[in-house]
Structure formats: C-alpha cells, structure tokens
N, C-alpha and C positions, 0 to 999 in steps of 0.2 A: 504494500500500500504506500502511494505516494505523499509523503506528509512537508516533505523541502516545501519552500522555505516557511521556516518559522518567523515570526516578529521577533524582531529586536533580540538577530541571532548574527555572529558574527561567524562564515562559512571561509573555511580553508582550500582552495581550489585550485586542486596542481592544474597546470595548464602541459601542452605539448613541448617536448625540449628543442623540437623540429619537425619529426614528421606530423602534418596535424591529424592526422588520423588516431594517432596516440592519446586525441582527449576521450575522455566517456561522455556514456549516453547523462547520466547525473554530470556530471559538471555541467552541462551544455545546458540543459534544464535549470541549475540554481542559476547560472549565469542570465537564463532568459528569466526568471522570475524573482531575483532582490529587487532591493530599491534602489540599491548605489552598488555600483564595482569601483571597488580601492584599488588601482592599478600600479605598480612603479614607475611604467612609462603612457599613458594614453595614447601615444600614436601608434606604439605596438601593439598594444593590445589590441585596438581600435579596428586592425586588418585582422588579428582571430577572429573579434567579435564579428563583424561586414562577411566573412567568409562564412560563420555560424548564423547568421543572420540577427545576432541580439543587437537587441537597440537599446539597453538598460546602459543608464546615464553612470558616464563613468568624474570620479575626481582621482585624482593624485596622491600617492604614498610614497615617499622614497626616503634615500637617505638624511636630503637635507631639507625636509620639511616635517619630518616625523614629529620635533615636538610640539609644533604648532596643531598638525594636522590629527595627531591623534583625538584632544578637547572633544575637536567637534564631531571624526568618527563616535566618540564614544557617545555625545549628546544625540545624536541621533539614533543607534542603536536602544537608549535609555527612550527614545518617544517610540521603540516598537517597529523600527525600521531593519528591514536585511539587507546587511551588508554581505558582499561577496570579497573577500582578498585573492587578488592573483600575481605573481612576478611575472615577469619577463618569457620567463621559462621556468618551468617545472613547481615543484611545491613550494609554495612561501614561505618564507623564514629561516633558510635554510641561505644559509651566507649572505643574507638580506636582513633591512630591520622590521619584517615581519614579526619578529618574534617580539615586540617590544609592545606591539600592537593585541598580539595573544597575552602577555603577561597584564598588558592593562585589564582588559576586557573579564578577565579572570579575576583579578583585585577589585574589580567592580561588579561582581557576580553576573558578567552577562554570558550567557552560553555561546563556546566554541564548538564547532563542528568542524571536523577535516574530512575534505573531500579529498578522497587519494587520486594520484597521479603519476606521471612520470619523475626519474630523478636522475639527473646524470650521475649521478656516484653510485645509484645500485645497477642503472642500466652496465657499466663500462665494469663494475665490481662482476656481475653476472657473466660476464664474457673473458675475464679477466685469463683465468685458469689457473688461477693463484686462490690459495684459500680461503674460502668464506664464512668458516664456522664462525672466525673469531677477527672483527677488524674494527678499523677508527677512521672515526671521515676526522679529516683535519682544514680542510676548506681550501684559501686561499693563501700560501704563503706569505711572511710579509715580503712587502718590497724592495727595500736595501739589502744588499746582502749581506753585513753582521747581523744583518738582525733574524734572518732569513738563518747563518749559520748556527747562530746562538739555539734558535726554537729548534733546526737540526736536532742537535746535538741533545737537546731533552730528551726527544723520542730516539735517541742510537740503542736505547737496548729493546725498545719496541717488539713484542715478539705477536703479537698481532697485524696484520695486513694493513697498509694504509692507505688511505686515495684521501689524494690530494685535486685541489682546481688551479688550472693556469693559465695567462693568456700566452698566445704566441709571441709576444714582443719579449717575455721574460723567460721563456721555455728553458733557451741556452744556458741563461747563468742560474737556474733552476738545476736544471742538469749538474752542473758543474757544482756549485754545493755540494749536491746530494754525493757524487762523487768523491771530494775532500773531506765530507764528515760522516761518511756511512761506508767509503769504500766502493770502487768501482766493479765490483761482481755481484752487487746484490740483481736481484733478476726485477725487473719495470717493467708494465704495460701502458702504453699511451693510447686512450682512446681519443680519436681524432671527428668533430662532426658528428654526433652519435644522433642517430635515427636521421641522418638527412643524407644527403644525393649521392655526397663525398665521406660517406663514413668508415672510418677506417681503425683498424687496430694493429700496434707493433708490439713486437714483445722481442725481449731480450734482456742483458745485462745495462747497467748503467753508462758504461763505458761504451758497448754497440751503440747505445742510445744516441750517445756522444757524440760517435764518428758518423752517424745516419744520418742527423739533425747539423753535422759539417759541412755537408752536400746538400743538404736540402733545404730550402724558407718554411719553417714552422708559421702554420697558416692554421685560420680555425682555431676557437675554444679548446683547450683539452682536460683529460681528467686522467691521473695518471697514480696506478693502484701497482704500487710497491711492495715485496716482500717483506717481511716482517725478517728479525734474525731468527735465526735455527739454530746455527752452531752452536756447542755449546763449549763454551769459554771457561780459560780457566779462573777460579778465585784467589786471586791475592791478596795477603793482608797488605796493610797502610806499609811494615818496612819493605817489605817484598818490591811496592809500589817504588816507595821512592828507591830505591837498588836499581832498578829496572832503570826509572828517569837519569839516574846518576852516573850507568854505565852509557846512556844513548849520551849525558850530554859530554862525556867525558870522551868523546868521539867527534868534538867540534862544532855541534848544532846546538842550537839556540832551548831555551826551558821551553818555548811555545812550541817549537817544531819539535821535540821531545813528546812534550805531552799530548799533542798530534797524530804522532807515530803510535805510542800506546795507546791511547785511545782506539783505534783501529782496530788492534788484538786483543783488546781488553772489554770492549766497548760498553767502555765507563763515559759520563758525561769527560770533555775534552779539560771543558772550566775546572772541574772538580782536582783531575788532575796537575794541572797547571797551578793551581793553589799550593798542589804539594810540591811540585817543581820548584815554586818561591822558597818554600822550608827546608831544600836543602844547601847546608853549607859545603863548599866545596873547598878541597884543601889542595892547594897550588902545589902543582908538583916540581921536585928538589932537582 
C-alpha cells in the first residue's frame, strides 16, 4: 500500500550516479509528490526531474548555504510540508552536508525516511574483487598533500578494505601518497564513470597504478577500493623500535626517512615512530 508522502516528513532520495535508469519506481513517485525538492544543484537536478517529468518546485541545499537554509527547510517541514532531499548523484549525505540536515530534522522530532538508491562506493566496492565482508568508506581525501599523508598514515595498519573518492585532477598525487605511506604492492581498484557510457574498472598494484595513470589523462570521477593489510607483521617492543631507527640512521639517512622506512615493515603510524627517532641519543663515533 502506497502511503509516500507523508506531511511534514523529511525523504532521503538517492538519485542515479549516471545511468538514469538506476532511479526507482518510489523515488520517482516521492519526487513527483512532496512539496519542495532540496537539491544541491537545481540545474542538475532540474534535467533528472524534465526527463522524469516532475514539476515539484525545487530550492537549494548545499555547502555554502546550509546554515541559512536549513531554518527555513525545517519551518516548513514543522507546517506539515514534504520535503524530498536529493544530491547531485547518488544518496545524500554521504560526503555532502546532507547529513546536517538529517541531524537537525531528528533534534527536532520531524521524521526521516530514506529512500535507497545508488552509491558509488558500494556500486565500484561490489565489482571490486577485493573483500567485502569487512570495509571503510573514507570519502574524499584531503587536498594538500601533508595532510593527505598524515590521514594516510592513521589508516597504515587498516586491515579492512577501503574506498576512497577522487577527482581526476588529484588522482596522480593521490597515487603517489598512497604509494610513500602504504607501500607500493598493496593491490587498488579504480573504478572509472560507474554506471555511464565510459565505465571502467582497473585493478592492480599501487605502483601498476602509477605507471598506467603515467600514460594516461585521468578523466572522470573515480572511486578507488584498496586492500586492507594482511600480512602479518612483526611486534616490536619500544627498544627493539628504537634499535631498529638507530641502526637505519647510523647508515647516513635522516630520523624522518628512518622512520619512513620502518614504518613500511612495521606498519606503525610513521609520526609515532619519528617521535621515537627524536629520543634517541646518538653517540659520535671515535
């Protein structure tokens, strides 16, 4: 029995990632039947909806109008109005400030409904051929690369799968990261366009990845679902630790490129051990 839309309900509604066939029979229906569609961009949405044929008047939600705009979603929802939320592509709130919109609406006791839909991180997870029992969506990397290294390096001993989002302008030094702080044989799939014309999947080691994307223009969105670690490493206590630092730096390289190198075989956070690279003294030799 069909009971959508409810008053003064605020509806979660993944939308298509590309192919538009990907929407459902229910989303297409709340979409034709709220009162407002909260969009992140109106004029994209504006060609789903024209091709679905909904005419339900859309306003704007995005990053930089969320705290203005929530207010008045919420006042409206409080007079008994449905609202529909859609992104760009696939389920909202999902590396969008959708979710800020859901946490209001909940502190204000108005009901949420999610409509499911597509998702680029389970579509490219599902094709992956890398394990799915056990993963972590981790979104969009930051943008600079320390900081991009830094967050690395939390997840090095990571032993769940991970997918990640990227655009193509940042692909390469995305690579190349992952490479200096994870090691260049971990095994990577990049899904390329997922459900559209040019859909594509690569799979390989880090390093393949490397030399592929040397030759090629990374073009297109991608979503890229990395192995977790397997091996399993040995445990060192803290002297062991610094032993280890002490003979690499007593071999002419640097406490950071030390603690680098271990880091690698150890796959300890990189920081953690560079802390202890600082604590050791070294005694000049005679």
């Amino acid at each position: 029995m069909q009971t959508d839309p409810k008053p003064g309900t605020l509806y979660i509604v993944g939308t298509p990632i590309g192919n538009l066939e990907d929407i459902t029979f229910r989303a297409v229906r709340i979409l034709q039947t709220v009162d407002i569609i909260a969009a992140e961009d109106t004029r994209h949405t504006g060609k789903l909806l024209q091709h679905f044929q909904v005419k339900t008047p859309q306003v704007s939600y995005h990053e930089h109008n969320r705290t203005s705009r929530i207010p008045e979603l919420l006042e409206h929802l409080v007079n008994n109005k449905a609202i529909a939320l859609v992104s760009d592509a696939g389920m909202p709130g999902i590396s969008d400030p959708g979710y800020e919109l859901v946490k209001a609406c909940i502190e204000a006791g108005i009901a949420v409904v999610p409509i499911p839909g597509a998702s680029a991180a389970i579509t490219a997870l599902s094709a992956a051929g890398l394990p799915t029992d056990r993963f972590v969506f981790e979104g969009f990397l930051p943008s600079k690369s320390q900081q991009r290294q830094e967050h690395l390096e939390s997840l090095q001993t990571e032993s769940r799968t991970l997918v990640f989002y990227e655009s193509p302008h940042r692909l390469r030094d995305t690579l190349q990261d992952l490479a200096l702080v994870w090691g260049s044989d971990r095994q990577i799939v990049l899904g390329r366009e997922l459900t559209k014309l040019y859909e594509e999947f690569w799979r390989g080691t880090i390093a393949e990845a490397i030399a592929h994307y040397s030759q090629r223009e990374p073009q297109g969105e991608y979503t890229l679902v990395v192995a977790g670690i397997t091996a399993s490493q040995p445990q060192l206590t803290e002297e062991e630790l610094k032993a280890e630092l002490k003979q690499l730096i007593s071999q002419g390289i640097s406490r950071s490129q030390a603690s680098r190198q271990l880091a690698k075989f150890t796959s300890l956070p990189r920081r953690q051990l560079y802390q202890l690279a600082l604590s050791i003294v070294l005694t000049p030799e005679l």
